[in-house]
C-alpha positions in Angstrom: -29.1 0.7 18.0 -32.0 0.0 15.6 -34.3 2.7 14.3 -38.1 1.4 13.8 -40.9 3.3 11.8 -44.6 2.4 13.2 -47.2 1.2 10.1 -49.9 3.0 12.0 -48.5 7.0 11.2 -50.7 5.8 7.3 -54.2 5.2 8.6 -56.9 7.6 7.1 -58.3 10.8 9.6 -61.6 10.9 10.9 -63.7 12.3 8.6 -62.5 11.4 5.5 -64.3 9.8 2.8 -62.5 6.7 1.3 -61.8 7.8 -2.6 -63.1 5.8 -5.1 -60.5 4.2 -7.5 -60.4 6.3 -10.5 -61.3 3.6 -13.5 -59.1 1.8 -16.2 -56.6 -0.9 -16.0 -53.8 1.2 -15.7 -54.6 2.8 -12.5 -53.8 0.5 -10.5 -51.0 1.7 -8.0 -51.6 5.2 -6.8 -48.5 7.5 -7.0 -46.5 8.6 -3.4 -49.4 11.2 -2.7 -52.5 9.9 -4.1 -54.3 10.5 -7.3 -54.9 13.9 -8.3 -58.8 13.7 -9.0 -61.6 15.3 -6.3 -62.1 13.3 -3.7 -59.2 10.8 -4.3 -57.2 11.7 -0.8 -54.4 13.8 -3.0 -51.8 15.0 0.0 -50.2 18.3 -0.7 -47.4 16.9 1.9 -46.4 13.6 3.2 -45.4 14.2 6.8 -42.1 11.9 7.4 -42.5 8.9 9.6 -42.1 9.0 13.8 -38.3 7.6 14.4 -38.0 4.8 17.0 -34.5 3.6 19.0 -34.5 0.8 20.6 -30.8 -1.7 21.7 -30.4 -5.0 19.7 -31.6 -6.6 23.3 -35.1 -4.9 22.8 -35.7 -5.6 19.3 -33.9 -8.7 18.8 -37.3 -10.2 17.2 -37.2 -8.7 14.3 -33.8 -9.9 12.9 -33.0 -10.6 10.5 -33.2 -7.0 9.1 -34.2 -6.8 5.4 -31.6 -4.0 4.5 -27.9 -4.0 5.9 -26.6 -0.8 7.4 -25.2 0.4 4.0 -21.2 -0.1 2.6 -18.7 2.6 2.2 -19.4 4.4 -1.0 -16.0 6.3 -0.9 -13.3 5.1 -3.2 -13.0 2.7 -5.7 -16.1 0.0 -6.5 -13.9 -3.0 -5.7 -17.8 -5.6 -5.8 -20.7 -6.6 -4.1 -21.6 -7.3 -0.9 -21.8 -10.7 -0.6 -25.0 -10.5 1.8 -27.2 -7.8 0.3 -25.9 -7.2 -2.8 -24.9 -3.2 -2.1 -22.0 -1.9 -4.7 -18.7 -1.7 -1.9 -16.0 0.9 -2.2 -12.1 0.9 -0.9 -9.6 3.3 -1.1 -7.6 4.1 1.8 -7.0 8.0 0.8 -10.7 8.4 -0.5 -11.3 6.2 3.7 -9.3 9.0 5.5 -10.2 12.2 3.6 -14.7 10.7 4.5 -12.7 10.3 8.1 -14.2 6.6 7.6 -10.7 5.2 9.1 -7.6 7.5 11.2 -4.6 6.7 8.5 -4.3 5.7 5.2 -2.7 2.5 5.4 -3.9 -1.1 4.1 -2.5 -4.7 4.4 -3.8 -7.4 2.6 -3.5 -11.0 3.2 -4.0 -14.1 1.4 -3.4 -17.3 0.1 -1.7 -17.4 -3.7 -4.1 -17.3 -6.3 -7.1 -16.0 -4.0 -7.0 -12.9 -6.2 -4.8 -10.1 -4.1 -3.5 -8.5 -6.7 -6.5 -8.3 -8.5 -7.9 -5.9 -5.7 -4.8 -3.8 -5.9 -5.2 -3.5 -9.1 -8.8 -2.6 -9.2 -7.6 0.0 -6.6 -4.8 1.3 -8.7 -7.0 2.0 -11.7 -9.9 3.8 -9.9 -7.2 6.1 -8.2 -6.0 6.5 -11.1 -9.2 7.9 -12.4 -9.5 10.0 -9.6 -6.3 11.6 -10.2 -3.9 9.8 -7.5 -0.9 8.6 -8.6 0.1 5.0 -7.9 3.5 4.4 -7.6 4.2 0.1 -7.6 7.5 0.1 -5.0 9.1 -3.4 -6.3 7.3 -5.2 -8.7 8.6 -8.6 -8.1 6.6 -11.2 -11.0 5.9 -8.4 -12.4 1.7 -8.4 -12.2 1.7 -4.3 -12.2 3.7 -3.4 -14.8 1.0 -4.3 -18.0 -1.3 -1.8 -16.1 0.7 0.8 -15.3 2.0 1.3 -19.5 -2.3 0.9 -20.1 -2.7 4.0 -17.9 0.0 5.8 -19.6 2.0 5.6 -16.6 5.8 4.6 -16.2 7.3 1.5 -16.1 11.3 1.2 -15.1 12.8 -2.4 -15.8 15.5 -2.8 -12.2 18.2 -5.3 -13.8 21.9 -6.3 -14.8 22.1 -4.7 -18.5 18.4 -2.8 -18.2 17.5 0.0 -16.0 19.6 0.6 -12.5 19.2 3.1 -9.5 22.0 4.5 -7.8 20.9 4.2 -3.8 22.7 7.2 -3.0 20.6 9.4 -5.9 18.6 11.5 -4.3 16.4 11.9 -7.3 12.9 13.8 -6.6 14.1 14.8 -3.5 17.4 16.9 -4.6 15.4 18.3 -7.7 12.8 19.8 -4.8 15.8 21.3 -3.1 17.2 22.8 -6.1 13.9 24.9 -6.2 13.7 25.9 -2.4 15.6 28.0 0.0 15.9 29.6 3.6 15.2 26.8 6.5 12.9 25.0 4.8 15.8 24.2 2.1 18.1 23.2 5.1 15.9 21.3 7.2 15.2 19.0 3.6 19.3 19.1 2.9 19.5 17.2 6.2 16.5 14.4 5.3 18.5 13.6 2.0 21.9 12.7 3.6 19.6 11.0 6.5 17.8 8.8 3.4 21.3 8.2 1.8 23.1 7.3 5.0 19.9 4.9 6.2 19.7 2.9 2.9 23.8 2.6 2.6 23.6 1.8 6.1 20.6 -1.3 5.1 22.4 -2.2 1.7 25.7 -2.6 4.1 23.5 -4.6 6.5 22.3 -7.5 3.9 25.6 -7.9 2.7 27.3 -8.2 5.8 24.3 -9.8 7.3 24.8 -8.5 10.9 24.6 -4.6 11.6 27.2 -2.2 11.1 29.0 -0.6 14.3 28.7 3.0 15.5 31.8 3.8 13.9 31.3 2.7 10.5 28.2 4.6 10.8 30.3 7.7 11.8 32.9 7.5 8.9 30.2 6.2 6.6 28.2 9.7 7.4 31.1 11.8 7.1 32.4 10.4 3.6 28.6 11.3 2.4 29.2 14.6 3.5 32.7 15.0 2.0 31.7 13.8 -1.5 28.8 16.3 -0.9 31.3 19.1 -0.6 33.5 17.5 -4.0 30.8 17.1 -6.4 29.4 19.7 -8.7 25.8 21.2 -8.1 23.0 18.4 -9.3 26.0 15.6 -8.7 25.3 12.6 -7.5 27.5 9.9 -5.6 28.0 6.6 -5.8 28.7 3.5 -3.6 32.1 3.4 -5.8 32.7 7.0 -4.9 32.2 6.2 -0.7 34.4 3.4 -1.0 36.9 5.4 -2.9 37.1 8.3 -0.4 37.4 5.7 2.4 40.0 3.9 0.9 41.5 7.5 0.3 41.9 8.2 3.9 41.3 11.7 4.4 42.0 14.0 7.6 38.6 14.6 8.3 37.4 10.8 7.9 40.9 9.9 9.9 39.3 12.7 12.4 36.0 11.2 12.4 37.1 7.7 13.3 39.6 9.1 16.3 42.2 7.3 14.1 45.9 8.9 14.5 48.1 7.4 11.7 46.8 6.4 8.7 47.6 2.7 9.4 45.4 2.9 12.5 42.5 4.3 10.3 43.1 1.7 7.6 42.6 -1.1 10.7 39.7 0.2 11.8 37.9 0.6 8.1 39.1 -2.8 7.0 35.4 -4.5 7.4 34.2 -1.7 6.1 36.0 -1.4 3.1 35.3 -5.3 2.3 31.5 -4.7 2.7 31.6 -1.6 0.6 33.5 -3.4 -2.1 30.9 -6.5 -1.9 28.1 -4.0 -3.2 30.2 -3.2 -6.2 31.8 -6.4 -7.2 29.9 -9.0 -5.1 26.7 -10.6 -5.8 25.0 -7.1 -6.0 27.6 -5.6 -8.8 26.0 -4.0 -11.8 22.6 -2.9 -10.5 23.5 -0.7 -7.5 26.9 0.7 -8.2 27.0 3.3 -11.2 24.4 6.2 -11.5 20.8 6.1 -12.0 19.7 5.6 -15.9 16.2 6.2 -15.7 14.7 8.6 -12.6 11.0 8.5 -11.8 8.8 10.7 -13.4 6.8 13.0 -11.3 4.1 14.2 -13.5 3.2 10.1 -14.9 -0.1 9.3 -13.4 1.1 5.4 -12.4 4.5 4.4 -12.1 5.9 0.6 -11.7 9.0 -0.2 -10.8 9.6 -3.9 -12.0 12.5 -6.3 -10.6 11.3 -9.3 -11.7 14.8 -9.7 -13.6 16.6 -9.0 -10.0 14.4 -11.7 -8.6 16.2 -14.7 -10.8 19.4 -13.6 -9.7 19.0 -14.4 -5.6 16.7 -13.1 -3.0 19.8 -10.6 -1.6 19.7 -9.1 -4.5 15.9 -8.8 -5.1 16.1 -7.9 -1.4 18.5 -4.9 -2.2 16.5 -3.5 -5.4 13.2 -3.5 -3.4 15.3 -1.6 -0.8 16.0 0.7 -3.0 12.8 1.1 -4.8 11.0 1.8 -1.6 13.7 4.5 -1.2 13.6 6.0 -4.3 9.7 6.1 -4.5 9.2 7.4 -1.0 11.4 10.1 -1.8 9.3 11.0 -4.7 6.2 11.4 -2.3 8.2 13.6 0.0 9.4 15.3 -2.7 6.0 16.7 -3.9 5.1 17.5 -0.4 7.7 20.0 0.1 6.8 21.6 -3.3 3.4 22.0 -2.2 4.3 22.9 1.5 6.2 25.5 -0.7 3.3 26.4 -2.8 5.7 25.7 -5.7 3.7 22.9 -7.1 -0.3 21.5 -6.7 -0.7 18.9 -3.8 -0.8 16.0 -5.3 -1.9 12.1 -3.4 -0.3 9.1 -3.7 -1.0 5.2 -3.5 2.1 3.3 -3.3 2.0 -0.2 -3.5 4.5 -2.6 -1.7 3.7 -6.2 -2.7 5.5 -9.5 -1.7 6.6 -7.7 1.7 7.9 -10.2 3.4 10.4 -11.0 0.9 12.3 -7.7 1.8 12.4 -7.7 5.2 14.0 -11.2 5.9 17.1 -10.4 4.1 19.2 -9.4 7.5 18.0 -8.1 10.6 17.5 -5.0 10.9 16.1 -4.0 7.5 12.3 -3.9 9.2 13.8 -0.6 10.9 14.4 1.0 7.4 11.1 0.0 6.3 9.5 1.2 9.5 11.6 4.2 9.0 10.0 5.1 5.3 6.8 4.3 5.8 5.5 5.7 9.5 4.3 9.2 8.1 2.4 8.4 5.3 -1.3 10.3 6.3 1.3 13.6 6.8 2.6 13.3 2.8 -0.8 12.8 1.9 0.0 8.9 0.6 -2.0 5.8 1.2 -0.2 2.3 1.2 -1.2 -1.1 0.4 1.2 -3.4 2.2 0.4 -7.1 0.7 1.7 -10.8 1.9 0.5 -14.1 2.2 0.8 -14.7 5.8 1.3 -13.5 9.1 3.4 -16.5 9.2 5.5 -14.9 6.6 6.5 -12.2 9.2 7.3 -14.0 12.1 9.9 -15.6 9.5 12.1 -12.9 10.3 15.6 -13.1 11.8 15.2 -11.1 15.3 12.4 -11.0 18.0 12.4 -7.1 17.8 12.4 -7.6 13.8 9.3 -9.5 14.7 7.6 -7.0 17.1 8.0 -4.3 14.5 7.1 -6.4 11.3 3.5 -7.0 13.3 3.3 -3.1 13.7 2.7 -2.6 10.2 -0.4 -4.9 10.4 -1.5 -2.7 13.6 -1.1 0.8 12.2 -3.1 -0.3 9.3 -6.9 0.8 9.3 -7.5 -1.5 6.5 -7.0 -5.1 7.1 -8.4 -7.3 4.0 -8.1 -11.0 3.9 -8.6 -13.3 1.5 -8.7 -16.9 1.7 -6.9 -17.8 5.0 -7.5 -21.4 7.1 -8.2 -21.2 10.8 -4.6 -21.5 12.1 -3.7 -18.4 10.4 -6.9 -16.7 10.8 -6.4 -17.0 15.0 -3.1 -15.4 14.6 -5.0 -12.6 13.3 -7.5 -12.5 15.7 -4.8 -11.4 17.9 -4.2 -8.1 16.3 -7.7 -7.8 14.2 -10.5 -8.7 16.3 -12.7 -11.2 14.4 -16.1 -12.7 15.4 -16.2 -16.4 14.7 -18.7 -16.2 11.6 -16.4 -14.0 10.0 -13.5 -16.4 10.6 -15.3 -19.2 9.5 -16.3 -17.2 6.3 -12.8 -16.5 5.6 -11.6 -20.0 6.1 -14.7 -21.2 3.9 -12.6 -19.9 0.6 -9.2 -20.8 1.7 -9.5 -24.0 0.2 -10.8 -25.9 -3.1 -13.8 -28.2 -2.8 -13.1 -30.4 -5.8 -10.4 -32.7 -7.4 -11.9 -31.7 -11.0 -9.7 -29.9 -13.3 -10.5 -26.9 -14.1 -12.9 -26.0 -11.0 -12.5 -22.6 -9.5 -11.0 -21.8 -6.6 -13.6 -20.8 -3.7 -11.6 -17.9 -2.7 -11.1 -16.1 -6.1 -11.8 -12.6 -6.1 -13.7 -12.9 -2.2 -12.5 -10.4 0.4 -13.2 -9.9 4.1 -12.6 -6.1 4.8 -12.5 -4.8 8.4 -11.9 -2.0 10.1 -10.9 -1.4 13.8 -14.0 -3.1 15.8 -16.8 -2.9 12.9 -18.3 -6.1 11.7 -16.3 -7.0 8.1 -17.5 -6.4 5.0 -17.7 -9.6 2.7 -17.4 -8.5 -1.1 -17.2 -10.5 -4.3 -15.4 -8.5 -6.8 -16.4 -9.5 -11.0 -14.1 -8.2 -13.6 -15.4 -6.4 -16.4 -13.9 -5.4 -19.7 -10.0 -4.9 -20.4 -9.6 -5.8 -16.4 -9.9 -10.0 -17.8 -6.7 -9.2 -19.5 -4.8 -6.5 -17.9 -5.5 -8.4 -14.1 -4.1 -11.6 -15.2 -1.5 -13.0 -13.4 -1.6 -16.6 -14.7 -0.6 -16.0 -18.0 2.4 -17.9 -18.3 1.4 -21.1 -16.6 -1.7 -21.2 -19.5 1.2 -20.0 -21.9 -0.1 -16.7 -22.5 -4.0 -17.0 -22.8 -6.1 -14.7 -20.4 -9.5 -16.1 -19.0 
């Protein structure tokens, strides 16, 4: 629908005498309502224009327009539209709360070096400024980790001899229960032990690399309990501490697994026992198995969580800390929202950050469920997500068709779909789920690739989005850095040894 305004609405009445132009050279251009002399046609009002709708169909003649139908000026300025030149804002939280999209949730896509973390980070810092705090869930390179210390936010180092995170801690979330009592207090007891039994379940699941049975799942749940009963107020266990009680045997564990003699329980927990032992002496010892050193802090505006040391030592193990991380900072978001459901603390938003996806969810199948698991109720905690990965392709890496199906759903539930530069193969894959019109695709593929052979010459894709939303045309933006951001955006640092551009 196009809306017209008629040239005609301007032309003098009957009966009025043209003005003469009052003299000297800078008279030129009369003001909005005429010149305020006698007889110069001053309007006390300027009555607005007649409005005109007419379908595409009818006024097709005119295009094309001289104006575009405006950008999104909620959020964070992220650049310039690359058509008209209009400043473009993003922020999925900022998106929702203008009811611009129906959830908070955005997934990026693009080839390396096409500038994806650049946006995030551009993201990060204006939420930041707006007083949302941006919690980086696995900072794999690390890229997020230099920003978050500029914003005089957190940063915890994941690693053999630096910082570690005991899966089973339930860290925000007990300190929220601590403070709160009656049902609401219960019905938050039982989401702990459901987190703690979920992730040891998915930390049992990439070791084993095959799911665990009902059973183990039983027993497993029932140890949690039991060392829940043993340990002191504000105690936390440890995957040492399940495998000990197993290994202890108990009646009510022997009860749990319908195990009459001890020797028949010890038979039926033998897998068990070996997998359990594999996340404290296998390839995952040292990071995963003794308490937490360093919990998150709820009050720092940014917080980054950097594993870029577990990353050297095998993807199951980088797989496992980002498991963990996602865990442990989701719990922090839920955390605050009970608080403020209890009018204990201010409500505060969230943008947490979950880059280089796919390289948690192909540790062992299964593992997209936890995900799926954690992230489904964002818009309810008041959190927006920025889900980034190179490729759809990337996804359909996983190990099970239904891993597949569900990894695909993250793309769907996402308002926010922004790609960088993608070639056509990949860009038809995500026609499928994002519908795209085929300028916009051959936009997108446009910057997917480098012109030239010459050193030196930039890639045609750096710092160029497409952003689109449900069935709306995309907006193309250019984003420029200005300032610090040269610096603190950087991500090629090390391959020019050190020197920002």
């Amino acid at each position: 629908m196009t809306t017209l305004y008629p040239a005609s609405h301007g032309r003098p009445s009957p009966g009025l005498v043209p003005a003469a132009r009052p003299p000297g050279p800078a008279a030129q251009v009369p003001p909005a309502w005429g010149w305020k002399i006698p007889f110069a046609g001053r309007a006390a009002h300027v009555t607005p224009a007649p409005e005109y709708q007419g379908t595409s169909t009818q006024v097709c003649g005119l295009y094309p327009y001289v104006a575009g139908s405006g950008t999104p000026v909620a959020g964070t300025p992220v650049g310039r539209h690359q058509l008209w030149g209009e400043v473009v804002c993003l922020d999925p939280v900022a998106w929702l709360r203008a009811g611009l999209v129906t959830n908070p949730g955005e997934f990026i896509l693009g080839q390396p070096g096409t500038g994806k973390s650049t946006l995030v980070k551009r993201q990060i810092t204006g939420a930041v400024a707006t007083g949302t705090r941006a919690i980086i869930l696995g900072d794999t390179k690390p890229d997020y980790s230099l920003l978050a210390e500029h914003l005089g936010g957190q940063v915890i180092r994941i690693g053999r001899g630096l910082d570690r995170i005991n899966p089973l801690d339930t860290g925000p979330l007990g300190a929220a229960l601590r403070r709160m009592s009656g049902p609401d207090a219960q019905a938050l007891r039982w989401e702990v032990r459901s987190r703690r039994l979920s992730l040891l379940m998915a930390l049992c699941t990439l070791v084993r690399e095959s799911r665990i049975t009902n059973a183990e799942e039983v027993i497993l749940g029932r140890a949690i309990d039991l060392l829940d009963e043993r340990s002191r107020p504000g105690g936390q266990p440890t995957v040492t501490d399940v495998l000990a009680v197993i290994e202890e045997g108990p009646d009510i564990l022997r009860a749990a697994a319908r195990a009459g003699t001890p020797a028949a329980f010890r038979d039926q927990v033998a897998g068990l026992v070996f997998t359990l032992d594999l996340l404290t002496t296998g390839s995952l010892a040292g990071v995963f198995d003794q308490p937490t050193s360093r919990p998150i802090d709820l009050d720092a505006p940014a917080v980054s969580v950097d594993i870029s040391r577990v990353g050297a030592a095998g993807d199951k193990l980088l797989t496992a800390a980002m498991l963990c991380v996602w865990s442990y900072g989701f719990a922090m978001v839920d955390a605050a929202a009970a608080l403020a459901d209890q009018q204990i603390t201010p409500r505060r938003s969230y943008l947490a950050v979950m880059d280089e996806l796919w390289r948690a969810l192909r540790g062992a199948p299964g593992l997209v469920e936890h995900a799926d698991a954690l992230t489904r109720l964002n818009r309810a905690k008041g959190m927006g997500s920025i889900m980034v990965t190179h490729s759809l392709a990337d996804l359909d890496a996983l190990p099970s068709p239904e891993d597949r199906a569900k990894a695909r759903g993250f793309v769907e539930r996402s308002a926010i779909v922004v790609m960088g530069g993608l070639p056509p193969r990949e860009l038809a894959r995500v026609h499928e789920i994002t519908p795209l019109t085929g300028p916009e695709q051959e936009l997108v593929a446009s910057w997917s690739a480098p012109d030239s052979w010459q050193p030196g010459a930039r890639h045609p894709g750096r710092g160029k989005y497409l952003i689109k939303t449900g069935q709306r045309l995309g907006i193309p933006v250019e984003l420029s850095l200005v300032g610090a951001e040269y610096a603190l955006y950087d991500t090629d640092q090390a391959i020019r040894g050190g020197g920002a551009q």
